[in-house]
C-alpha angles and dihedrals in degrees: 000000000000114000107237108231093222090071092057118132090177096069096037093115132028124234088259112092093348084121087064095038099039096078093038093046099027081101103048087048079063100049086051084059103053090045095036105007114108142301130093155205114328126211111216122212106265126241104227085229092036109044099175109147096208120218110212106193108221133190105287127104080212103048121207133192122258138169095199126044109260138178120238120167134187115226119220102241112253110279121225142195118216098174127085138220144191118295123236138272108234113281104291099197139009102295110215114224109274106242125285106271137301155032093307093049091054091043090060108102103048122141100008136157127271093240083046120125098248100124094078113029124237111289091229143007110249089265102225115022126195111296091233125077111289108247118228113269143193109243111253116244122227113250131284127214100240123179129335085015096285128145127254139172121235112217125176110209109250108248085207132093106267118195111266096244141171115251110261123258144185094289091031099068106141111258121272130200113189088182083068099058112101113229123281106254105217113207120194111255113243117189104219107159095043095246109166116197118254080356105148114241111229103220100199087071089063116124150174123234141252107245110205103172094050097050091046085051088052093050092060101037081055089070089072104089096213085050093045104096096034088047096056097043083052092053085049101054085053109050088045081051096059097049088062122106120217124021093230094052108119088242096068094044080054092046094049090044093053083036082056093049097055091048094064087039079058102053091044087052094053087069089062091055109097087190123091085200100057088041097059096046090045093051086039084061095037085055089051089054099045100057093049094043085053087046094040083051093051096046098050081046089055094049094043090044086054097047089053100038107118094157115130132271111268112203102204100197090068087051097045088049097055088040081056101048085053093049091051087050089053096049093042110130094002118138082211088057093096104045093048088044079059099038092050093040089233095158088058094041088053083060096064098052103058116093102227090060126128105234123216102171087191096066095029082061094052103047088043089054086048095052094041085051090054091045087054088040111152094217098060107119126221096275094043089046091044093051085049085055091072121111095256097057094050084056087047100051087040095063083048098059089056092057093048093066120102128169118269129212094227094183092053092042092061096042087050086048076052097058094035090060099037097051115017089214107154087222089059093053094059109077080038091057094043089059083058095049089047108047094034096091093041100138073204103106097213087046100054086038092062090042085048086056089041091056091041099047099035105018101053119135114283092194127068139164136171116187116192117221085236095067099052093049088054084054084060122099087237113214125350135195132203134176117205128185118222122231105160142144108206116173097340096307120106123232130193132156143104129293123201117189133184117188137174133198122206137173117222125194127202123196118253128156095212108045148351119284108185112176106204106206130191122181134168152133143247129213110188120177102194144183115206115189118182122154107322099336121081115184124207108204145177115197121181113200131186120190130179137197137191141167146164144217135197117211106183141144087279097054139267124318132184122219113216114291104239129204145176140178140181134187146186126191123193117202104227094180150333134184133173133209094260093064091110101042128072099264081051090114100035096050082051089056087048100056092041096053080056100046091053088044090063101021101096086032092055092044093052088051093056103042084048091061103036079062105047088044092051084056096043093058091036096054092042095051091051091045084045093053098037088060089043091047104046093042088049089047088048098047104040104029127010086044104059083039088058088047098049089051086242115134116206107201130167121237110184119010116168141150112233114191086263108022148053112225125202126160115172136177125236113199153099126243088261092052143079127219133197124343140154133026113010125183127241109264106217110271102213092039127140093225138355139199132175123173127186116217094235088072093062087039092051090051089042082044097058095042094087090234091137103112093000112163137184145057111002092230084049104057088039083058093044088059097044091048090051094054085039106242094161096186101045111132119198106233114263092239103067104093118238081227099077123090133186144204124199126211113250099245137055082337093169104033125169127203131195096214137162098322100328148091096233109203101196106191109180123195138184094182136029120164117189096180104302107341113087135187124195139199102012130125121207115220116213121188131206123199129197114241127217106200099081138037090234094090090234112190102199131205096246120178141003120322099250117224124208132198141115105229095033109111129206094281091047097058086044093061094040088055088048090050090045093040094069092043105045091024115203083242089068116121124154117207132212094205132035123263075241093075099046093046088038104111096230092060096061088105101056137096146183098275098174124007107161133157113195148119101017088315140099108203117193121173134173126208151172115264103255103262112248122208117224127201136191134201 
């Protein structure tokens, strides 16, 4: 049977932005699979006294018949990028491997912590988790400094079910596979905030900075008459801020704490405001505040904390070798021993306790980052998580911590915060991400606290994306009907007849804060109408049956689980008529009597057979076609989406995923160790939407940033190959337009930049060379724009005026040729497009509209919703 193209998941998205939305919607593909996705109508063995054909409805918007449970799936289309960003800066710290392959492994870092370790990803899967199924799990937290300055680990108790075992002991340890590890990627080490090691910090040239975008923000918020006064107080503050010397002076304390007092001034005079507009400007400048009031707060903690501090003197070599003398005792006769010495690097940890020991505190740091990583994985599972609980490995971790710490140019860090926030250059967010990487272990309370606000304020998700139940039933064929005629031998007796089946699909969420929990339900119901001939007697028969299925499955931070697939099934079967070939002769009532002695005789036992298999097979086709998915799925999320990541040194990690009654929540961070994320003002995403995407534009720059573009020279076609070959578009063909004599030459720095700015999608390309044969420009950038458009769901951003060329020296004939040139590579009919032209065309989505498509302030909002109902009356 023909497949209809409206239960597609293939052509759910279209090549433009799938990269972004792949990792984010690879699981709801799979949730369209299990509730659209393949199978059929299956055709159960008869009774001779029964004869119900049975219809299981399987998991295919276009149902076939089948006799056998199979497994069909329907593959999401390759998803492809068309658009480009700035290339990176050269690795800036030890990059610890990406994690081993697939959905789980992305999923991993989901609703963790602030202080989490999210921001490298763990060096190495736990290479040989439990045999049985992994159990859902609450993420560990890393470690907080409690009182008297002692270690200890957070751990939120799990709210799910956790398997009843035994606590581990010496010949218990959970199973490790080291094979399994993927190889340590070593990144060349870049000093980019001037930290020395053991260098003494000299606290009087400490200062606070300028900071330009804020007062810019307060310039034009003073404009407001009702924000005058309050805006220039606020300049003020700060100016007077900024001309004080030491962070721990007690003018400062006086000046943030003034600085504190007109920012909530500033929140209660945002409700006297009657303009969108000046409110937003006015909440857009209180954000900013707020995050460097909360950063300024934590670095004059960490100097005061520093002056005071009178603690003695810990010598962590003596506490990582006796963490490492009780772990030896634990593993001690362990077949496991070998592969967790490995995992935790304990032969190389040993090294650096003896005393005769060459000391390189480079390497010790990062091997120390690497191992406390490992210790925080994500992909421990709850055995691993609940051995690295013990007392040895918290000593362990402890001593680490201490070699992790390394002095910090707090001057230079806020001024680099400054520059971050005033110009969004990638270039300008690395020596900002490297503080975090290297505060984020301090064992010092004040230190990780101000690494915790630097991951929450500059680190947040860029990706977000929020899909309604509703939307993915209205993606469901809805019911179906099928009429099948019967034409069977079942234990010597002959069938025939006709079947009608109605069946319906639907996708139920339950609301979970950890997790997504998606039911996929099928009921439906069967009408035969029979004849069953066998020997001399020959049956008429109608026989009504309801079956329904239900299952659900788990998608967390630990992986993907499966509930138990439930089914049940009920039948009744009316006898119309029989009659046997003795009905005319003398012996025609007793043999009647005879045949229907027989037929109630079998009748409930027949019906219980049936209904048994009609169950089991129910099960049976509903568990194949998850297990089926799952494997598509997750080799279609590594290959075409978390490898070239990895390749590219970009770790996608979740950092919120949930199920509301209604929604499936999922927020996730693109971005390097060497790279920021989202951060500020962020508008509201529709609460009652189909379907919802926002994306920052730090998540495109981060990509453009990671593609080495930076300085690229040669052939045009050639460099456009070169992209589409890094994102792994495979089957990407350069128009055959563009000339293979031309030749290019990027600028060094942030050369393909993109901007979410006042209404548009800004593509910045900047050159410092480009030859077309023998004429050459130099030092000129070509700006490209993008507009929504409102006239179809599909969230269509469209090419819209002139390529603007910019250059000082380039004369009118000169911009003429460039746009010629760029007009065949980035054409005017150009639009990209968030949804498929499937879902505006689907039927069920006649009654939608663009409820939000906004692009401001650093995001893009899209959001789909249901035409408001009108009621309509008559006299």
């Amino acid at each position: 049977m023909a497949k209809n193209k409206y239960h597609s998941t293939g052509t759910f998205l279209k090549p433009v932005f799938r990269h972004i939305l792949f990792s984010s919607v690879v699981l709801f593909f799979f949730c369209l699979v299990v509730v659209s996705g393949g199978g059929g109508y299956a055709q159960l063995p008869h009774s001779p006294l029964t004869p119900i054909p049975i219809a299981v409805q399987s998991i295919k918007a276009s149902p076939i018949v089948y006799t056998i449970p199979v497994s069909t799936y329907v593959v999401p289309a390759p998803l492809v990028f068309d658009d480009l960003v700035v290339a990176p800066e050269s690795s800036q710290i030890d990059e610890l491997p990406p994690p081993k392959t697939g959905i789980q492994l992305w999923l991993a870092s989901a609703t963790e912590d602030i202080t989490s370790d999210a921001a490298i990803q763990s060096p190495a899967t736990p290479p040989n988790k439990p045999i049985e199924p992994a159990k859902s799990e609450v993420p560990r937290q890393p470690l907080r400094r409690g009182k008297e300055n002692k270690i200890k680990r957070s751990q939120v108790a799990p709210t799910l079910p956790q398997p009843q075992s035994n606590r581990l002991t010496t010949s218990s340890l959970p199973r490790l596979n080291i094979a399994t590890l993927p190889p340590e990627a070593e990144a060349s080490r870049v000093d980019q905030i001037e930290r020395v090691e053991n260098e003494p910090l000299d606290m009087q040239r400490f200062s606070w900075p300028e900071c330009s975008l804020l007062h810019r923000q307060l310039k034009k918020l003073a404009e407001i008459s009702v924000l005058t006064e309050w805006s220039l107080e606020t300049q003020s503050e700060l100016d007077r801020l900024r001309a004080t010397r030491g962070f721990d002076s007690v003018e400062s304390v006086t000046v943030l704490a003034k600085l504190r007092g007109l920012q909530n001034q500033g929140i209660q005079k945002a409700a006297t405001l009657m303009e969108m507009q000046h409110q937003t400007a006015l909440f857009k400048m209180l954000s900013g505040l707020k995050r460097r009031l909360a950063i300024w707060h934590a670095v004059q903690a960490i100097i005061t904390n520093e002056k005071a501090l009178t603690e003695k003197e810990v010598d962590p070599r003596v506490i990582v070798a006796g963490a490492l003398e009780g772990i030896d005792e634990r593993l001690d006769g362990s077949a496991e021993a070998e592969n967790w010495s490995t995992y935790l690097m304990l032969l190389t940890l040993k090294q650096y306790t003896t005393v005769d020991a060459t000391l390189d505190a480079e390497q010790r740091t990062k091997d120390s980052q690497r191992v406390l990583t490992r210790l925080h994985s994500n992909y421990l599972t709850p055995d691993q998580a609940e051995l690295l609980l013990e007392e040895p490995f918290v000593s362990l971790e402890e001593g680490l911590r201490h070699w992790c710490a390394e002095p910090i140019d707090y001057t230079r860090l806020l001024m680099d915060i400054e520059r971050y926030e005033a110009g969004r250059f990638s270039y300008q967010a690395v020596p900002v991400a490297l503080c975090f990487q290297a505060i984020r272990w301090s064992a010092d309370e004040p230190v990780a606290q101000l690494g915790a606000l630097l991951d929450q304020y500059y680190r947040g998700g860029n990706i977000r994306i929020r899909i309604a139940e509703e939307f993915m039933n209205r993606l469901l064929p809805g019911q179906t009907n099928q009429t099948q005629e019967i034409d069977d031998t079942l234990a010597g007796a002959k069938i025939t007849g006709t079947s009608q089946t109605k069946s319906e699909l639907k996708v139920r969420l339950h609301a979970d804060g950890l997790r997504w929990v998606i039911g996929v339900e099928a009921v439906g119901d069967i009408k035969t109408k029979t004849e069953t001939k066998k020997g001399a007697a020959t049956f008429e028969s109608a026989a009504t049956a309801t079956f329904e299925t239900d299952k659900q499955i788990f998608i967390s931070p630990s992986g993907i689980e499966f509930g138990e697939t439930k089914a049940s099934v009920t039948s009744e079967t009316e006898l119309l008529e029989f009659k046997t070939d003795y009905d005319s002769s003398l012996l025609g009532g007793l043999a009647r009597n005879m045949a229907k002695k027989q037929y109630r005789q079998k009748k409930d036992q027949a019906a219980r057979e049936l209904e048994n298999r009609v169950r089991t097979q129910a099960t049976e086709t509903l568990d194949n076609r998850v297990t089926t998915g799952i494997s598509k799925v997750d080799g279609q999320f590594n290959d075409r989406w978390l490898e070239p990541m990895r390749q590219l040194q970009l770790s996608p990690v979740a950092t919120q995923l949930r199920t509301t009654k209604d929604q499936l929540v999922v927020d996730y961070r693109l971005a390097g160790v060497d790279q920021l994320a989202a951060y500020g003002f962020r508008p509201e995403i529709l609460g009652d939407s189909l379907v919802s995407i926002q994306v920052h534009e730090s998540a495109m720059n981060n990509l453009l940033h990671k593609l080495a573009l930076d300085g690229t020279s040669g052939k045009l076609r050639d460099v456009m190959s070169t992209v589409a070959e890094q994102l792994g578009f495979t089957d990407y063909e350069v128009p055959a337009e563009v000339s293979e004599t031309v030749t290019v030459k990027l600028i060094t720095r942030d050369a393909i930049r993109i901007r979410f700015y006042n209404g548009r999608v800004q593509l910045l390309l900047q050159f410092k060379e480009l030859r077309n044969n023998r004429i050459v420009w130099k030092n000129f950038a070509v700006l490209v724009e993008f507009f929504p458009q409102l006239d179809s769901i599909n969230g269509n951003l469209k090419r819209e005026g002139v390529l603007q060329i910019i250059g000082r020296s380039l004369r009118l004939g000169d911009r003429i040729a460039l746009q010629t040139i760029f007009n065949k590579v980035i054409p005017s009919t150009r639009s990209m497009s968030l949804l498929g032209s499937s879902i505006a065309e689907h039927p069920n989505f006649t009654d939608t509209r663009i409820a939000t498509f906004q692009v401001q302030h650093g995001w893009l909002t899209y959001c789909v919703a249901s035409e408001p109902r009108i009621a309509v009356t008559s006299e």
